[in-house]
C-alpha positions, 0 to 999 in steps of 0.5 A: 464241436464248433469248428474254426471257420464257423460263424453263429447261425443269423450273424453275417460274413461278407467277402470279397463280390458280397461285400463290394455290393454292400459298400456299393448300397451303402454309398449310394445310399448315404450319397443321395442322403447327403445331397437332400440334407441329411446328416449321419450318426452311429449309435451305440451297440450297447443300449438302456433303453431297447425295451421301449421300441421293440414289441417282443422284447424275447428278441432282445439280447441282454447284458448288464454294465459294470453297475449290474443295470440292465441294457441289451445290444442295439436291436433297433435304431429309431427309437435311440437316434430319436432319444440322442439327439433329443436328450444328448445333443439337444440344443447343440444341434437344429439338425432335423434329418438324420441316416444311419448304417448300422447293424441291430441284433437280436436273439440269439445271434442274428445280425442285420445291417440297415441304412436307416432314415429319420426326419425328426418333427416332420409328419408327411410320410412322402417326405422320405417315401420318395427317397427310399424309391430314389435309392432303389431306383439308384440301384436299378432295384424296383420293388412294390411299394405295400402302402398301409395304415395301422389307425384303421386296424386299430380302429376296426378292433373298435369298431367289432367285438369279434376282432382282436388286434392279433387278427391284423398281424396274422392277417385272418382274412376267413374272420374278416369276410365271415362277419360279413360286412360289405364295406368291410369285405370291400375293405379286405380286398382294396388294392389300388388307389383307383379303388379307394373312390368307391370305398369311400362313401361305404365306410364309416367316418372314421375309417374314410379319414384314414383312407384318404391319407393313404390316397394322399401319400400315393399322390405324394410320391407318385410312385407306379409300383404301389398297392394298399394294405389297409389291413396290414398291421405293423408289429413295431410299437412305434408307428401310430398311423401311415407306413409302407413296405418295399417287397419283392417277392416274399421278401421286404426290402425297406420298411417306414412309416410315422411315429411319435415319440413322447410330443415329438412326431417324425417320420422314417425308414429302413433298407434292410442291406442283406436282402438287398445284398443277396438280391443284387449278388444274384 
């Protein structure tokens, strides 16, 4: 039996304290947005083309239209602002940076609302790393900003038979230590930018091009409470290269990194609102 005053488990209510902090995150947000030029746009719930963004697509929540095609609720952003203004707006606009504040779902009912960041074409991560500090700093929130690149997991897959991709997202540290490959294990435990000199004239070419992208991006931002992750492996299909994580705790706060989609590469972020609602409630 469902009671009247029940809400699906993962949907979200807020109320009178919690909902003054949200409308709070949210215009700080969309203040510091608006004054460095960026423009806002809400997408639509309902989506044709979610598949595409989304790595497990159990997560998708699917319907039909009247015509009996498949499309599923909004379960991410990124993909479709990119999509819309591309192939809608297309020349009706040379807006290149865009926010959003909007909620996705996925399977079964779990609702989460996101201040989301876009700047269409522009590759240098630091661009809008810089912003989500200034919002958290905003808030008097100081999360550790987890610096990583998903081209060196990929490439270490490469580079050893025994590792699979899967070895990255559950980051199997006993695998990577038992190979027993010293800069490797050296990789494992890189933690700070300080660190990465060292590193540097033990790895392959290869790895070295994408280290010094990540020492890059922490000059760029100059942000104080940063680590690496080199071998943390993001589960979104989109990122191909730099991306961050904004954790306290065990939780994360905000998500961002690079992608591409189609010719197009761009670089953004997300706030996850909840998490941050419930940290500042407290």
């Amino acid at each position: 039996m469902i009671l009247e005053h029940e809400i699906p488990n993962g949907s979200k209510l807020y109320f009178g304290k919690s909902a003054k902090i949200k409308r709070q995150i949210e215009k700080t947000a969309s203040d510091i947005l608006d004054a460095n030029g960026y423009e806002e746009i809400v997408t639509p719930v309902f989506s044709y083309h979610q598949h595409q963004s989304i790595a497990d697509q159990r997560e998708l929540i699917r319907i039909n239209d009247e015509k009996n095609n498949a499309l599923s609720l909004r379960a991410d952003s990124t993909i479709d602002v990119v999509r819309i203004i591309k192939k809608r707006l297309g020349s009706n606009t040379k807006q290149k940076k865009w926010f959003y504040i909007q909620p996705v779902f996925t399977y079964p009912t779990n609702e989460q609302y996101q201040v989301g960041v876009e700047f269409m074409g522009e590759k240098k991560l630091s661009c809008v790393a810089t912003l989500a500090i200034e919002i958290f700093e905003r808030l008097h929130v100081k999360p550790l900003m987890q610096i990583s690149n998903i081209k060196i997991p990929e490439l270490l897959v490469a580079m050893f038979d025994e590792l699979t991709i899967d070895d990255f997202r559950h980051i199997n540290i006993d695998k990577f230590l038992n190979l027993k490959v010293e800069w490797l294990s050296e990789l494992v435990y890189l933690q700070y930018v300080e660190q990465i000199d060292d590193v540097l004239h033990k790895v392959p070419e290869a790895i070295k091009k994408e280290l010094l992208k990540m020492k890059e991006l922490c000059a760029e931002i100059a942000c104080e409470n940063a680590v690496l992750a080199p071998m943390y492996y993001a589960k979104m299909l989109y990122y191909d290269e730099l991306f961050f994580r904004c954790i306290v705790g065990n939780e994360v706060y905000a998500r961002g990194g690079r992608y591409k989609d189609s010719d197009l590469t761009s670089v953004g972020f997300a706030i996850y609102t909840d998490t941050l609602c419930e940290a500042l409630e407290q």
